[in-house]
PyMOL Python script that loads the backbone (N, CA, C, O; Angstrom):
from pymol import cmd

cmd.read_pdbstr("""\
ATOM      1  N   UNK A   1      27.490  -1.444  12.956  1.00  0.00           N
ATOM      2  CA  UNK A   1      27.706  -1.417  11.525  1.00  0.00           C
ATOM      3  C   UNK A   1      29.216  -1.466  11.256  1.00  0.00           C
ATOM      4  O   UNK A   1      29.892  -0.547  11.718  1.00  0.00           O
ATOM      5  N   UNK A   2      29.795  -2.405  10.582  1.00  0.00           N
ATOM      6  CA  UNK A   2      30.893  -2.199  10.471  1.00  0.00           C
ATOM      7  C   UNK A   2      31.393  -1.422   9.355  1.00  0.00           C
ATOM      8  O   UNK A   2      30.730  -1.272   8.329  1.00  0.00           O
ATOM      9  N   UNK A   3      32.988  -0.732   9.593  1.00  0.00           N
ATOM     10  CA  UNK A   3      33.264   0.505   9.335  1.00  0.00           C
ATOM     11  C   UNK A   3      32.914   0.485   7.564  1.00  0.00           C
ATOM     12  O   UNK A   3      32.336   1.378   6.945  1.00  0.00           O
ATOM     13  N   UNK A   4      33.407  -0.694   7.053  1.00  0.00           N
ATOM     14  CA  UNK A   4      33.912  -0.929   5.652  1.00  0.00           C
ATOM     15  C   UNK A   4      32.147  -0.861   4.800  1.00  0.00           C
ATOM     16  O   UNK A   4      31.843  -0.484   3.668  1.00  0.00           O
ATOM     17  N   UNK A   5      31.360  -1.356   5.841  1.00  0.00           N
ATOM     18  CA  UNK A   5      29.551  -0.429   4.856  1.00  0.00           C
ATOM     19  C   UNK A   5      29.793   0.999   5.314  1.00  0.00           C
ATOM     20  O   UNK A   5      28.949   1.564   4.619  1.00  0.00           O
ATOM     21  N   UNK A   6      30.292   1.822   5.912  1.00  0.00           N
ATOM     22  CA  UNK A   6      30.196   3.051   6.361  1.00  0.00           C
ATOM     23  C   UNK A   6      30.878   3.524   5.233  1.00  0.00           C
ATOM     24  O   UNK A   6      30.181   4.468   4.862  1.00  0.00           O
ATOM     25  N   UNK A   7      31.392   3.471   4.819  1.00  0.00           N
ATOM     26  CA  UNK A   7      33.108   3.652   4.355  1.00  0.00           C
ATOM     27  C   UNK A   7      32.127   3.444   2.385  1.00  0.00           C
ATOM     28  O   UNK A   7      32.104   4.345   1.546  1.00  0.00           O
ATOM     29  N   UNK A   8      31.645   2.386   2.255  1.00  0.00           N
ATOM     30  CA  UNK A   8      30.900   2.166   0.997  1.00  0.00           C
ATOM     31  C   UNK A   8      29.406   3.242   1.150  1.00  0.00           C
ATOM     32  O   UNK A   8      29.199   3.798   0.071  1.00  0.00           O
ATOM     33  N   UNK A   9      28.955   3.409   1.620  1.00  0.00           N
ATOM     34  CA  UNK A   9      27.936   4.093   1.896  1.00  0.00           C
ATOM     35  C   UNK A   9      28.544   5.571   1.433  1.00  0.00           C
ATOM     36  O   UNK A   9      28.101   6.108   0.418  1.00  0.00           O
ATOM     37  N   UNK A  10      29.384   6.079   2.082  1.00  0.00           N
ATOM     38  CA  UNK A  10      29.860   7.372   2.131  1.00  0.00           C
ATOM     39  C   UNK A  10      30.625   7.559   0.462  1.00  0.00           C
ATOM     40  O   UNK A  10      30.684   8.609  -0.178  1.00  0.00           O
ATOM     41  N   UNK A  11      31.099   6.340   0.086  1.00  0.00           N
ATOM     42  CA  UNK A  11      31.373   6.499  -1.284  1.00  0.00           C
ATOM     43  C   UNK A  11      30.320   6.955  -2.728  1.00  0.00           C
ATOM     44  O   UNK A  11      30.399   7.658  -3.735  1.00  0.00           O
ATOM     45  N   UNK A  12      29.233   5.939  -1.972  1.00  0.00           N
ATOM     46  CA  UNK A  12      28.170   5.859  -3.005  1.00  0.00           C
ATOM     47  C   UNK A  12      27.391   7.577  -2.745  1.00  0.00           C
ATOM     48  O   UNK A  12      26.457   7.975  -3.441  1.00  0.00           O
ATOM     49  N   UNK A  13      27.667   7.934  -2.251  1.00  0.00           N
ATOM     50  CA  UNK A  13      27.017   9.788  -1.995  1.00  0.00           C
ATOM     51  C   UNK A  13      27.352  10.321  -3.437  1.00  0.00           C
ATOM     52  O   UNK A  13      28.251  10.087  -4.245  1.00  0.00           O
ATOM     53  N   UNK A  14      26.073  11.263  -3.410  1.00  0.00           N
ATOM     54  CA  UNK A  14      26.793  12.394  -4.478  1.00  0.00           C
ATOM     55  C   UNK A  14      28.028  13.063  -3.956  1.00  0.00           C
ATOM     56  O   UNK A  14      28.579  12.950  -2.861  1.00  0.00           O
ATOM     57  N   UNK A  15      28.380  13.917  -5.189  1.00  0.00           N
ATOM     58  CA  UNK A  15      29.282  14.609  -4.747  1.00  0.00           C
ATOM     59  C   UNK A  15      30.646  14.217  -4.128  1.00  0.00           C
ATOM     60  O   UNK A  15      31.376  15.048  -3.590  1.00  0.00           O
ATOM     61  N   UNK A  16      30.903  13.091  -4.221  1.00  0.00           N
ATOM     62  CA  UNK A  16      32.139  12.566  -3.253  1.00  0.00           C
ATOM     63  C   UNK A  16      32.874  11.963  -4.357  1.00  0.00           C
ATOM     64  O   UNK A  16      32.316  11.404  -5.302  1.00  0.00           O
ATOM     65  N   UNK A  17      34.457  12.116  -4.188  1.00  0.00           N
ATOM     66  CA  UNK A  17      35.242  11.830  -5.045  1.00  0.00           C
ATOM     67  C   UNK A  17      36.269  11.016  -4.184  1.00  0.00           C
ATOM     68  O   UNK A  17      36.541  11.586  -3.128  1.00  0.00           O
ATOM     69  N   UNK A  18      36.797  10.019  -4.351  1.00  0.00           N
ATOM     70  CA  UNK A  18      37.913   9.336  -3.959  1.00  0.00           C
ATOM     71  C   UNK A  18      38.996   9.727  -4.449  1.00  0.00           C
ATOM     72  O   UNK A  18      39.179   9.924  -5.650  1.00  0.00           O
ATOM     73  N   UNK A  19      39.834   9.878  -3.543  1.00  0.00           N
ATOM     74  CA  UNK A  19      41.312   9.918  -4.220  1.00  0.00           C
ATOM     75  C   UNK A  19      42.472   9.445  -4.005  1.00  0.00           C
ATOM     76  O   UNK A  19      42.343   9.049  -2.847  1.00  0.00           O
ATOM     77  N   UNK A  20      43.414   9.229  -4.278  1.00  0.00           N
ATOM     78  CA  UNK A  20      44.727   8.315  -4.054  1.00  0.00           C
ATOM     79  C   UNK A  20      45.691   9.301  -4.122  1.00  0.00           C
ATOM     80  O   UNK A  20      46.202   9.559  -5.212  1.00  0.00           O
ATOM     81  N   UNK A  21      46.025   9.907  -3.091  1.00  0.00           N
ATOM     82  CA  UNK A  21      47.450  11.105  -3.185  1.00  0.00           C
ATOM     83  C   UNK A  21      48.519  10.360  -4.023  1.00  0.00           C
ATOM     84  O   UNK A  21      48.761   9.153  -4.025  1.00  0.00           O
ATOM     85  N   UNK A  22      49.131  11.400  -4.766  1.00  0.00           N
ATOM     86  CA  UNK A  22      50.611  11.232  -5.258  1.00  0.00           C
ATOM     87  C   UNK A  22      51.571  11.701  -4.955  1.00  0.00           C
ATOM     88  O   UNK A  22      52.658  11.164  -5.168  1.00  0.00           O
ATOM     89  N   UNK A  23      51.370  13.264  -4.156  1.00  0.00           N
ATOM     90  CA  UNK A  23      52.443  13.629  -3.930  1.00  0.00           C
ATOM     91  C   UNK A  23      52.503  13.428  -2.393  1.00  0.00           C
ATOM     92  O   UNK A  23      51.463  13.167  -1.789  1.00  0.00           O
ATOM     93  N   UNK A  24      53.653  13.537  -1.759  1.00  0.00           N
ATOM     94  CA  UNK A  24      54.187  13.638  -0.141  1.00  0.00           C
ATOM     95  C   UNK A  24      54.076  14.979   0.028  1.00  0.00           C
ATOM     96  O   UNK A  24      54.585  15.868  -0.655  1.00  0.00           O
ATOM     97  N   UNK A  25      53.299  15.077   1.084  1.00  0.00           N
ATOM     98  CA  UNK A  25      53.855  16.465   2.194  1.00  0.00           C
ATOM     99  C   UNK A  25      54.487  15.908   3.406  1.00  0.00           C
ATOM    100  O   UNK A  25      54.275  14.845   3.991  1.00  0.00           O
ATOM    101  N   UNK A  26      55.288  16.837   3.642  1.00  0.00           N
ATOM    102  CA  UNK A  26      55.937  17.044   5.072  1.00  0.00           C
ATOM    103  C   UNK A  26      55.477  18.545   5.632  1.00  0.00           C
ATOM    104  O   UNK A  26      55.863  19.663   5.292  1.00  0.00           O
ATOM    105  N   UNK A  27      54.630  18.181   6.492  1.00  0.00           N
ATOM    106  CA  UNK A  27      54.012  20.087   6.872  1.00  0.00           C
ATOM    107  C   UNK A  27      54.047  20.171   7.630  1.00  0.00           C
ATOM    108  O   UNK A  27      54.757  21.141   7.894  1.00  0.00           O
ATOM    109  N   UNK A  28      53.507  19.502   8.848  1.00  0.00           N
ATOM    110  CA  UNK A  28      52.631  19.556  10.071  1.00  0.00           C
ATOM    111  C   UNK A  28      53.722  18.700  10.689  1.00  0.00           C
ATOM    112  O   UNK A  28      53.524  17.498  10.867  1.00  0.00           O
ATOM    113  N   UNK A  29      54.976  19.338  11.052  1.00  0.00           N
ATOM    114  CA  UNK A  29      55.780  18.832  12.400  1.00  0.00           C
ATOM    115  C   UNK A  29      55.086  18.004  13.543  1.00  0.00           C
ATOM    116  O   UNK A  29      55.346  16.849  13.880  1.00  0.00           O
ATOM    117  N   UNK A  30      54.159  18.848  14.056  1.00  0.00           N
ATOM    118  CA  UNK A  30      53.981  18.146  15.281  1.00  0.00           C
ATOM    119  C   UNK A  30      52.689  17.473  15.193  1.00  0.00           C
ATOM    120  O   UNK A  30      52.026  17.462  16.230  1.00  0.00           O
ATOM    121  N   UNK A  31      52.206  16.914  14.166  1.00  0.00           N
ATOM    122  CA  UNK A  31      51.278  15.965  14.070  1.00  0.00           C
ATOM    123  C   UNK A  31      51.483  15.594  12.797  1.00  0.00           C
ATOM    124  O   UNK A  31      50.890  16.302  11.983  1.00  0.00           O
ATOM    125  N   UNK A  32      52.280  14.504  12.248  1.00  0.00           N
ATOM    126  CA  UNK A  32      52.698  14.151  10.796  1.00  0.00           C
ATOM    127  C   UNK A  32      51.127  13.340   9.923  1.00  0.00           C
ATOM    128  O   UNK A  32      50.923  13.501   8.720  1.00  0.00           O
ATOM    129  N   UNK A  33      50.358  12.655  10.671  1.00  0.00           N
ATOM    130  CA  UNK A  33      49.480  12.404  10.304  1.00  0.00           C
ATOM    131  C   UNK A  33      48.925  13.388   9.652  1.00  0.00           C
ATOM    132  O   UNK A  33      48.682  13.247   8.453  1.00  0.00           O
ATOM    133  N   UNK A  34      48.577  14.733  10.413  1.00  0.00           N
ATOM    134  CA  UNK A  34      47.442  15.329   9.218  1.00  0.00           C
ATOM    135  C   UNK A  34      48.468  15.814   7.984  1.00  0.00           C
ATOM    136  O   UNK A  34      47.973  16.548   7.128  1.00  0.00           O
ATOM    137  N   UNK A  35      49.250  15.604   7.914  1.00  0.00           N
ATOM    138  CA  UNK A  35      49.888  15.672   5.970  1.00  0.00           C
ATOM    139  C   UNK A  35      48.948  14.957   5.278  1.00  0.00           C
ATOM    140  O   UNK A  35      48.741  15.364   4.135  1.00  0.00           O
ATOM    141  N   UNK A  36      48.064  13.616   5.795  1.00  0.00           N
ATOM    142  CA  UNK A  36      47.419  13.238   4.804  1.00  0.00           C
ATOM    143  C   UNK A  36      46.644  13.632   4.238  1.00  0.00           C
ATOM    144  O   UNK A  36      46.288  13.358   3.092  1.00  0.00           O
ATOM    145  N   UNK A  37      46.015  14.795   5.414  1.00  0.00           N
ATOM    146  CA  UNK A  37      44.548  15.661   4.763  1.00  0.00           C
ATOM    147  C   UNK A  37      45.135  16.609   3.774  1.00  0.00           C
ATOM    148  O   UNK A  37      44.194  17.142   3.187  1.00  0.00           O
ATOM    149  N   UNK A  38      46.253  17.044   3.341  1.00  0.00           N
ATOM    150  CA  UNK A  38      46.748  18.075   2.465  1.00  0.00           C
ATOM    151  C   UNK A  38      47.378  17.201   1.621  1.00  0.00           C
ATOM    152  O   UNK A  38      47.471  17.846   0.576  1.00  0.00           O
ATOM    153  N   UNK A  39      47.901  16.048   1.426  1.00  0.00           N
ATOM    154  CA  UNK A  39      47.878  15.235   0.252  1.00  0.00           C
ATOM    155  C   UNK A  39      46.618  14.813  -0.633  1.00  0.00           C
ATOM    156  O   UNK A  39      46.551  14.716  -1.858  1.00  0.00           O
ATOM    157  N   UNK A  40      45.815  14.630   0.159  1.00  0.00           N
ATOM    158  CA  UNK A  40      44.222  14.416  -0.212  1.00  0.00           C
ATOM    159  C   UNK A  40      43.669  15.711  -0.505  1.00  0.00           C
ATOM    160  O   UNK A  40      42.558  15.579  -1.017  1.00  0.00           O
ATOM    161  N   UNK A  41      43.999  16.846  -0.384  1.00  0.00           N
ATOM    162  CA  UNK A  41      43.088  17.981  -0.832  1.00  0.00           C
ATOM    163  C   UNK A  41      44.133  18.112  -2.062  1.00  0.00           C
ATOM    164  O   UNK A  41      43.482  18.370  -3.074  1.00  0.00           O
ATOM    165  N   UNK A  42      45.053  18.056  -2.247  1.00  0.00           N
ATOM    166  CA  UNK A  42      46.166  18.292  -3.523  1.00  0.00           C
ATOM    167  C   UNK A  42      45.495  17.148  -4.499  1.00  0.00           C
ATOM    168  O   UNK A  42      45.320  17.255  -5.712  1.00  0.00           O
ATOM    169  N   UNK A  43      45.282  16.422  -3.956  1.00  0.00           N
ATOM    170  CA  UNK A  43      44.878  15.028  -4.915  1.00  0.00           C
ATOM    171  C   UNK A  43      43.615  15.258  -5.779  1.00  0.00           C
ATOM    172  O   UNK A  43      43.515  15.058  -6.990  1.00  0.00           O
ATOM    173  N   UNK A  44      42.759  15.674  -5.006  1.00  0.00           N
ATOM    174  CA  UNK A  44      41.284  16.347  -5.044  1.00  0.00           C
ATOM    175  C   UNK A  44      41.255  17.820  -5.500  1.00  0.00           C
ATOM    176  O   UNK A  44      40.154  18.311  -5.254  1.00  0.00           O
ATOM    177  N   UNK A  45      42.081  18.655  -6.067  1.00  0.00           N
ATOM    178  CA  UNK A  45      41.948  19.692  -6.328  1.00  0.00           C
ATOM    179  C   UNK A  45      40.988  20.480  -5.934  1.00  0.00           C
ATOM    180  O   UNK A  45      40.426  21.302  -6.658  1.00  0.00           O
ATOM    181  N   UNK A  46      40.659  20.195  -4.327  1.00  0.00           N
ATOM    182  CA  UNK A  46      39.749  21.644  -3.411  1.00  0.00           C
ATOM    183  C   UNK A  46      39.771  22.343  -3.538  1.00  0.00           C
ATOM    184  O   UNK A  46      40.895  22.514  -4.009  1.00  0.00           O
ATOM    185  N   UNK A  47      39.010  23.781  -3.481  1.00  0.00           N
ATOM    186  CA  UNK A  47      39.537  24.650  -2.854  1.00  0.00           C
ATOM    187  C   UNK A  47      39.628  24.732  -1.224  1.00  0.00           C
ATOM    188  O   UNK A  47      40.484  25.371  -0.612  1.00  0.00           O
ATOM    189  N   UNK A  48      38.404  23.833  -0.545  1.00  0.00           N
ATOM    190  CA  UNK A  48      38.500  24.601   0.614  1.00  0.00           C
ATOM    191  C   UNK A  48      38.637  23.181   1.566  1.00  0.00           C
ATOM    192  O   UNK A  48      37.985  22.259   1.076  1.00  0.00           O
ATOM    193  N   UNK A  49      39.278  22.864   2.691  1.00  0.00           N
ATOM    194  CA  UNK A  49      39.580  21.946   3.500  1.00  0.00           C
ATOM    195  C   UNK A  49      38.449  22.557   4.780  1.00  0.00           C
ATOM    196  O   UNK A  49      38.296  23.766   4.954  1.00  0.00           O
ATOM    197  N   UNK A  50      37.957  21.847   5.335  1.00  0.00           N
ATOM    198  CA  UNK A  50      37.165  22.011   6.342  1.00  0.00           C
ATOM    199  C   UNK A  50      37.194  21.005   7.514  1.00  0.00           C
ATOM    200  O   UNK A  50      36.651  19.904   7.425  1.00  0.00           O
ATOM    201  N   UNK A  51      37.886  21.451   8.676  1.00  0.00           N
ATOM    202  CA  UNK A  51      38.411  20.913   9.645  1.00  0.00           C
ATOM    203  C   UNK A  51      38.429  21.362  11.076  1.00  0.00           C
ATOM    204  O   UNK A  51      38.671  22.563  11.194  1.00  0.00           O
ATOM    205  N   UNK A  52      38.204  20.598  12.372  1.00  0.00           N
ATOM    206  CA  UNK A  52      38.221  21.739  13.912  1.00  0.00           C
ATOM    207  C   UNK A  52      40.294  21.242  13.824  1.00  0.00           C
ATOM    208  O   UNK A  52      41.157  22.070  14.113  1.00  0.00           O
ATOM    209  N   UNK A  53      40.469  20.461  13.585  1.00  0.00           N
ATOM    210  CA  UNK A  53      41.982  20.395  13.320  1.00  0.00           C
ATOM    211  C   UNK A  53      42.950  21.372  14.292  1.00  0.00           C
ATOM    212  O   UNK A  53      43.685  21.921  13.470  1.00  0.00           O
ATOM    213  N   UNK A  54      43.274  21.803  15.457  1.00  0.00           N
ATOM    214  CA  UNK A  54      44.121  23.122  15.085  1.00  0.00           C
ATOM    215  C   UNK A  54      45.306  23.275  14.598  1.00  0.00           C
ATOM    216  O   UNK A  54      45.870  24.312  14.250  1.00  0.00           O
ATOM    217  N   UNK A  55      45.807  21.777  14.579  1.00  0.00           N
ATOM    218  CA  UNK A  55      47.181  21.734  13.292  1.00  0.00           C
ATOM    219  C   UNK A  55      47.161  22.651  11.934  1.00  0.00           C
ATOM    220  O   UNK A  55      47.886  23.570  11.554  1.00  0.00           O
ATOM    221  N   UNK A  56      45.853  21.909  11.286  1.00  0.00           N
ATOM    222  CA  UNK A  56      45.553  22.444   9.895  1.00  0.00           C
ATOM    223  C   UNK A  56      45.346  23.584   9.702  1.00  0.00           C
ATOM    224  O   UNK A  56      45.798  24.313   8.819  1.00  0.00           O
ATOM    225  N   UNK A  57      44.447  23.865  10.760  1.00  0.00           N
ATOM    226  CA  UNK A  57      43.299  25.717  11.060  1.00  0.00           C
ATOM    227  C   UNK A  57      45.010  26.512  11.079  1.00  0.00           C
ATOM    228  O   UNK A  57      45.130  27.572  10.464  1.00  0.00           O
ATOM    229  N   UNK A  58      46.168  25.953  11.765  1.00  0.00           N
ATOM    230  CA  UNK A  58      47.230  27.191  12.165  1.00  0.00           C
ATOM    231  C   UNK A  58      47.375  27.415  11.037  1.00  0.00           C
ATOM    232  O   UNK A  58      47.197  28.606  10.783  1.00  0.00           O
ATOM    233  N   UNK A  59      47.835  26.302   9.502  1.00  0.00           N
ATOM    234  CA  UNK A  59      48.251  26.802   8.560  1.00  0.00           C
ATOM    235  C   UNK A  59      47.498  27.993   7.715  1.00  0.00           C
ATOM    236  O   UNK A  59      48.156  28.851   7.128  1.00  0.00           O
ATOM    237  N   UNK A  60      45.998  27.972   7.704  1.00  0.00           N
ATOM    238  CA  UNK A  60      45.098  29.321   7.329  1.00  0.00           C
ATOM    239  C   UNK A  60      44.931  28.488   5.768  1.00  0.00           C
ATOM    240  O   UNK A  60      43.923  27.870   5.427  1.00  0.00           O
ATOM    241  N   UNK A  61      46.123  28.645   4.987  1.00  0.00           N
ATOM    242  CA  UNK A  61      46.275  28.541   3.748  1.00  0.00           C
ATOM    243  C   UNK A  61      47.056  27.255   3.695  1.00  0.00           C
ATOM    244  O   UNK A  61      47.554  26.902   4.765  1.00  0.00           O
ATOM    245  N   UNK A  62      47.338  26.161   2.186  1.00  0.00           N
ATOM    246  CA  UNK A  62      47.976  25.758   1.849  1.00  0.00           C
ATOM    247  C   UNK A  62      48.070  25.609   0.619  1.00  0.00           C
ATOM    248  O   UNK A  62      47.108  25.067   0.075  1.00  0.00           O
ATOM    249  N   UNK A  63      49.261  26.035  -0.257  1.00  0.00           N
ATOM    250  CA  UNK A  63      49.518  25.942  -1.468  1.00  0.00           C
ATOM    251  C   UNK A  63      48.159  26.343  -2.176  1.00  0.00           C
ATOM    252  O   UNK A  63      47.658  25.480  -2.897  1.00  0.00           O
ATOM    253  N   UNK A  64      47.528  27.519  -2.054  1.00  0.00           N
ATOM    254  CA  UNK A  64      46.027  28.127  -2.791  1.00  0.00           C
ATOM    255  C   UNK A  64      44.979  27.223  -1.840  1.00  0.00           C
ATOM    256  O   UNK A  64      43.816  27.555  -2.068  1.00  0.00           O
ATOM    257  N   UNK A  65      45.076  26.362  -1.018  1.00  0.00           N
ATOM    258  CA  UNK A  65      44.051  25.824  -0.722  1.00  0.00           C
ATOM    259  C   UNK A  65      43.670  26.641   0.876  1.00  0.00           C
ATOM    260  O   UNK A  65      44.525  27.073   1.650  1.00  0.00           O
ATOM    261  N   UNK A  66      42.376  26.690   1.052  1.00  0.00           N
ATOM    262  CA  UNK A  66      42.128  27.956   2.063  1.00  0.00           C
ATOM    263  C   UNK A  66      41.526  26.448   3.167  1.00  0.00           C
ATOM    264  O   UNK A  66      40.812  25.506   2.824  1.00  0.00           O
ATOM    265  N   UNK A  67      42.066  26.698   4.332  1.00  0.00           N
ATOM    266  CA  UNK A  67      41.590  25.605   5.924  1.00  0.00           C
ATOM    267  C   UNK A  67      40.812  26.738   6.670  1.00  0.00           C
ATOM    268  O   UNK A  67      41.178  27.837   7.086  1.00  0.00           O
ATOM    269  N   UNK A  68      39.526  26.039   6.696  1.00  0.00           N
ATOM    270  CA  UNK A  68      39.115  27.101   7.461  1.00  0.00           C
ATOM    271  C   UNK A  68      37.938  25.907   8.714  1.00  0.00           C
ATOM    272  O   UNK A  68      37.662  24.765   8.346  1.00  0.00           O
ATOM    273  N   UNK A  69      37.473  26.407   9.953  1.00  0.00           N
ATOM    274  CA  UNK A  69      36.612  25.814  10.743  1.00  0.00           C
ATOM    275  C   UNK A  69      35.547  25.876   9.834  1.00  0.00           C
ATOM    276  O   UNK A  69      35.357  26.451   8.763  1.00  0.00           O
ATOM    277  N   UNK A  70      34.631  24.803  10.865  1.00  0.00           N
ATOM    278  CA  UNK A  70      33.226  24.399  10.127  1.00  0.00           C
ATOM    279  C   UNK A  70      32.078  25.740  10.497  1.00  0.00           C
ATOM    280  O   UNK A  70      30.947  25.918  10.045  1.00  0.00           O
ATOM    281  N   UNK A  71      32.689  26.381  11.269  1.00  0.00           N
ATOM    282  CA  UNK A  71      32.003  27.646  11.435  1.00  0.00           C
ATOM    283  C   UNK A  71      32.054  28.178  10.074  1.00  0.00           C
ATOM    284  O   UNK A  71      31.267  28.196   9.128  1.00  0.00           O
ATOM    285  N   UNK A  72      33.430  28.676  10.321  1.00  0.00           N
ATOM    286  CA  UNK A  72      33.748  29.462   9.244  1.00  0.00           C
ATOM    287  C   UNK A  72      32.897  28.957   7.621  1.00  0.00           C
ATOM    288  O   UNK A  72      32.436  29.762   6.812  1.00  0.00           O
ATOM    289  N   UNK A  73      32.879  27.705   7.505  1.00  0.00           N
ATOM    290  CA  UNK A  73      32.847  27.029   6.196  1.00  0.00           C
ATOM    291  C   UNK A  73      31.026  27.565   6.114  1.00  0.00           C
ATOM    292  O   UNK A  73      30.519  28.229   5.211  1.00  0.00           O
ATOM    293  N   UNK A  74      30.255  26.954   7.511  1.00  0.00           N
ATOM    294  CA  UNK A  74      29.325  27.726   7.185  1.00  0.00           C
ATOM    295  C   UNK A  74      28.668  29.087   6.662  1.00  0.00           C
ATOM    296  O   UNK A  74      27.820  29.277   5.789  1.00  0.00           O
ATOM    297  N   UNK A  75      29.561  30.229   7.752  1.00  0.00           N
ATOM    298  CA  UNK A  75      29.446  31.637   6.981  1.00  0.00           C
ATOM    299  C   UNK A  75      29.811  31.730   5.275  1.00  0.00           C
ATOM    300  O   UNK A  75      29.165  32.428   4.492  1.00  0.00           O
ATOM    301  N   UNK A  76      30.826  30.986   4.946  1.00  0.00           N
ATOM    302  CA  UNK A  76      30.650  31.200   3.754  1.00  0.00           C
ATOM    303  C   UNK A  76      30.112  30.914   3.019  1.00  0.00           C
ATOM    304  O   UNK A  76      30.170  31.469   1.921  1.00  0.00           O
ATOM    305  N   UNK A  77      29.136  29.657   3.349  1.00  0.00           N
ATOM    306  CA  UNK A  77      28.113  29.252   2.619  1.00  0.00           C
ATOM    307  C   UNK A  77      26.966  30.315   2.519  1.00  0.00           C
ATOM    308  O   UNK A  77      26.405  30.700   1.493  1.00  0.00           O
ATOM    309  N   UNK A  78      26.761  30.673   3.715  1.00  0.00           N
ATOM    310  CA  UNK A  78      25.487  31.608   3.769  1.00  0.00           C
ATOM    311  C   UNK A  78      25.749  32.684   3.317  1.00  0.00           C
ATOM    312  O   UNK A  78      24.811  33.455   3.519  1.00  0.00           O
ATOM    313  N   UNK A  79      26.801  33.272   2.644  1.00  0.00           N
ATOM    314  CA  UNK A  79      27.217  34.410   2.755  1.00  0.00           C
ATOM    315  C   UNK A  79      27.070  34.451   0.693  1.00  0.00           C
ATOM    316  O   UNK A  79      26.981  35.451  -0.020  1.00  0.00           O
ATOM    317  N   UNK A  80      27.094  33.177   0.334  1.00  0.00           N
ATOM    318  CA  UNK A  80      27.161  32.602  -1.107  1.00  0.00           C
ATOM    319  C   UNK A  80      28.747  32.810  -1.645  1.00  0.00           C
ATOM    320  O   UNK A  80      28.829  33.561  -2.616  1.00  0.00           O
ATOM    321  N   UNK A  81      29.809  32.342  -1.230  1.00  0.00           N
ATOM    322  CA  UNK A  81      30.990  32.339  -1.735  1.00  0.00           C
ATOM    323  C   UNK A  81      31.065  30.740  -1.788  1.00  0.00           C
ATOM    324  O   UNK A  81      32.072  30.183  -2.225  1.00  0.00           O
TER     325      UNK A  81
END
""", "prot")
cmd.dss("prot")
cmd.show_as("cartoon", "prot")
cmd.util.cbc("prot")
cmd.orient("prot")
């Protein structure tokens, strides 16, 4: 399947919002790539980033936005937060 029906597929979902960052981060020294996932959660006004990442996971927090594992993301689901 090529990526670009994957990519449309995943758009057409509920719940899913596209977004186009505006602002730049510079965060993540030693992996500059994942700045994009925290431009994209700024863009998207998240609260919660969900990632095995351990770049992202070190930060805990960013700017109100809480990184937490998919563990974690689960307990809080079940937990109803």
């Amino acid at each position: 399947m090529c990526k670009f029906t994957i990519l449309e597929r995943l758009i057409g979902l509920p719940n899913t919002l596209v977004v186009v960052p505006e602002d730049r981060v510079t965060c993540i020294i030693d992996d500059p790539d994942d700045d994009r996932f925290l431009e994209c959660a700024i863009a998207g006004v998240v609260d919660c980033i969900v990632s095995g990442d351990e770049h992202l996971l070190g930060l805990g927090v960013f700017r109100g936005i809480s990184i937490v594992s998919p563990r974690e993301f689960i307990e809080m689901v079940n937990r109803g937060r």
